[in-house]
Phi, psi and omega in degrees: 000157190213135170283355193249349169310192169308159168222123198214154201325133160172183213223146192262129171219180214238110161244150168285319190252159148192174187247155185235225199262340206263323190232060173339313197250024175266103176081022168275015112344291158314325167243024146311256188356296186303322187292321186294320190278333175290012187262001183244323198193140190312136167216161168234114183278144157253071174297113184220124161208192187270154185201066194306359161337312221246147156264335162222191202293164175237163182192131185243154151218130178226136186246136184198100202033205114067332189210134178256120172256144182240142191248096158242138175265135180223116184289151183187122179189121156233169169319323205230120161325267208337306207281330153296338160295320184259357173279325159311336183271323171298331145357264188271004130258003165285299173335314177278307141345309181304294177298300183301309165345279161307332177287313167293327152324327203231352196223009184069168196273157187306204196248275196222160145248126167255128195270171191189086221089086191329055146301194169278359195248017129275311169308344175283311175312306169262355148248044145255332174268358151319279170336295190265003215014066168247146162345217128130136206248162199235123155262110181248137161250009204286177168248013181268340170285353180265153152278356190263316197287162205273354150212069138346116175281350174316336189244053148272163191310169166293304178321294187285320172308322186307312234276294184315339181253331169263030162267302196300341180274345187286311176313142178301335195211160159216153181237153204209126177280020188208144174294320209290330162268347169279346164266001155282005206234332185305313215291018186239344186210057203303359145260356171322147145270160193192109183282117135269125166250073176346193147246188195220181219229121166232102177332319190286336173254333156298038183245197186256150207229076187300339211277357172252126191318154173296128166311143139223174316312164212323127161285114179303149127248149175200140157207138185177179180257056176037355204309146172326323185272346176270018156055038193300341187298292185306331167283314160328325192258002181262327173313304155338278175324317198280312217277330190282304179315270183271051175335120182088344175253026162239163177231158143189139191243140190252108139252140197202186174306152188271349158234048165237023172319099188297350198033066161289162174262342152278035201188104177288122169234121280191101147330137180316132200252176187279191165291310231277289175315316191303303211296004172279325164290318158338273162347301183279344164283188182249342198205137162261144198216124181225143191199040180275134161324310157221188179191163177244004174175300184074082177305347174284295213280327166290354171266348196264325165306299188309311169295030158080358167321089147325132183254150173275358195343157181281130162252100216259172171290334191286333177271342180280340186263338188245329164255192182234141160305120146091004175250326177261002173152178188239172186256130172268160145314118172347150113098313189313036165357300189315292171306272137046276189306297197293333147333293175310322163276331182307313198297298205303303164336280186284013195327302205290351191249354161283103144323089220275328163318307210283317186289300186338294220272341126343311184258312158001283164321313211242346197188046180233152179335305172323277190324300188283341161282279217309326171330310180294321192299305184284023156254326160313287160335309168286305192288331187241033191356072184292000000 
């Protein structure tokens, strides 16, 4: 497919984070989702940001089976933030205008537009479909919809919340990869309708893998972007513990930003990897550990799952949405390190009753392309009866 092709159905979307060439991993969720929906229906992303980088604008298309991404980068830098904020925001909507614009000439108007992320890529999103009279449906991952995060939009200005509850009512549908942000997104719009749509797993690089030797000693995992809410302070002191009780029969490896290395001397730590590199460290531990305060889902625990892993987890409402206490791995007590270490010798202990055929095929189900595309599709279907 092309955009400059035939002109035959599909659908547009508007993400707020993807990755690019500066920011690989921003928003690469967003396009797992996509690679899972283009195995149903064409789509074309339109990625536009800011890039003071650049002295003028830029614009890339790149095709990859299924899916057309068009990339323009635009520079925008002034003395005073505020003048720089509202000129970026007239920008990257003209832009988006600019662009749809072309795409209907030569390729006829989308289906629908899916929005993606409560960003400037909603107001872009409902006044194209104002223009055009098209749809358009909202997937949100942001975590500023929890009352728990740490920039919540609950502790925004009143002005601006007025602004977040009447943007949030304009999509026909929203969709939320988690019950725990749909009900947060409820207290901004208590009549949305609102689907879970997960996040997804791609099964061809996440699976189990026997052919790689076992750790020994028993292996840790943890990976995320050390950010304040993945409580890295607390798995340390529960790691501590565990390292004081059995000294020498746990390993454990951190990957994360490379410049947030804690520099334990006991803790092999790993620059941020490609997809390809995680699931190989995955594969080679014995057991994964996530111990954020809140998440609005965590794509780490389901790849890790998807290798036949067990996990540790906070037991947050979000982790009780993706897992069973003790059949795919346990749950630790919120904030507790203490509780945390004893999770850890329990898994380590019960090792031989987790079934990794079992954890694998399990996420199989429930959060593999397949599966989550057709989630998408058949919300396309119901809206535009394509």
């Amino acid at each position: 497919m092309s955009p400059l092709g035939k002109k035959e159905k599909y659908v547009l979307w508007l993400p707020g984070w993807f990755p690019s060439k500066n920011n690989p991993l921003n928003g690469d969720f967003v396009w797992r989702h996509a690679a899972a929906t283009g195995q149903y229906m064409p789509i074309i992303i339109l990625n536009i940001e800011k890039n003071n980088q650049l002295s003028k604008k830029e614009k890339t298309i790149k095709q990859v089976e299924n899916i057309t991404i068009i990339h323009i980068c635009y520079p925008v830098q002034f003395r005073y933030a505020w003048i720089e904020r509202f000129i970026s925001l007239f920008l990257y909507i003209k832009y988006c205008f600019s662009e749809s614009f072309y795409l209907i000439q030569n390729r006829g108007k989308p289906l629908l537009i899916h929005v993606h992320i409560f960003q400037k890529s909603i107001l872009a999103g409902w006044l194209l479909s104002l223009r055009w009279n098209i749809p358009f449906i909202l997937t949100e991952h942001n975590s500023k919809f929890l009352k728990e995060s740490a920039y919540s939009f609950h502790s925004y200005a009143n002005l601006k919340k007025l602004a977040i509850k009447f943007l949030i009512q304009k999509p026909s549908m929203i969709t939320t990869v988690s019950k725990v942000l749909a009900n947060g997104i409820a207290e901004f719009n208590p009549n949305a309708e609102i689907k879970i749509t997960p996040n997804v797993v791609n099964t061809d690089i996440f699976k189990i893998n026997n052919t790689l030797p076992d750790s020994s000693p028993f292996g840790l995992l943890h990976i995320s972007t050390l950010t304040e809410n993945k409580q890295l302070d607390l798995i340390l002191q529960a790691w501590d513990f565990v390292n004081t009780v059995y000294p020498g029969e746990f390993s454990f490896t951190i990957i994360g930003p490379k410049d947030k290395n804690p520099n334990h001397p006991l803790i092999h730590f790993l620059p941020e990897r490609s997809q390809y590199e995680v699931a190989l460290e995955m594969q080679r531990c014995k057991a994964f550990i996530l111990f954020s305060g809140y998440e609005t889902f965590g794509c780490v625990v389901i790849e890790a799952l998807a290798c036949g892993k067990p996990v540790i987890l906070a037991d947050i409402p979000i982790s009780r949405e993706i897992i069973q206490d003790g059949v795919q791995g346990f749950l630790a007590t919120p904030g507790d390190p203490v509780d945390l270490a004893k999770k850890i010798i329990e898994l380590r202990n019960h090792y031989i009753e987790f079934d990794q055929n079992s954890i694998s095929s399990y996420v199989e189900k429930k959060y593999s392309y397949a599966v989550v595309g057709k989630l998408f599709a058949d919300i396309y279907e119901e809206i535009t009866n394509f």
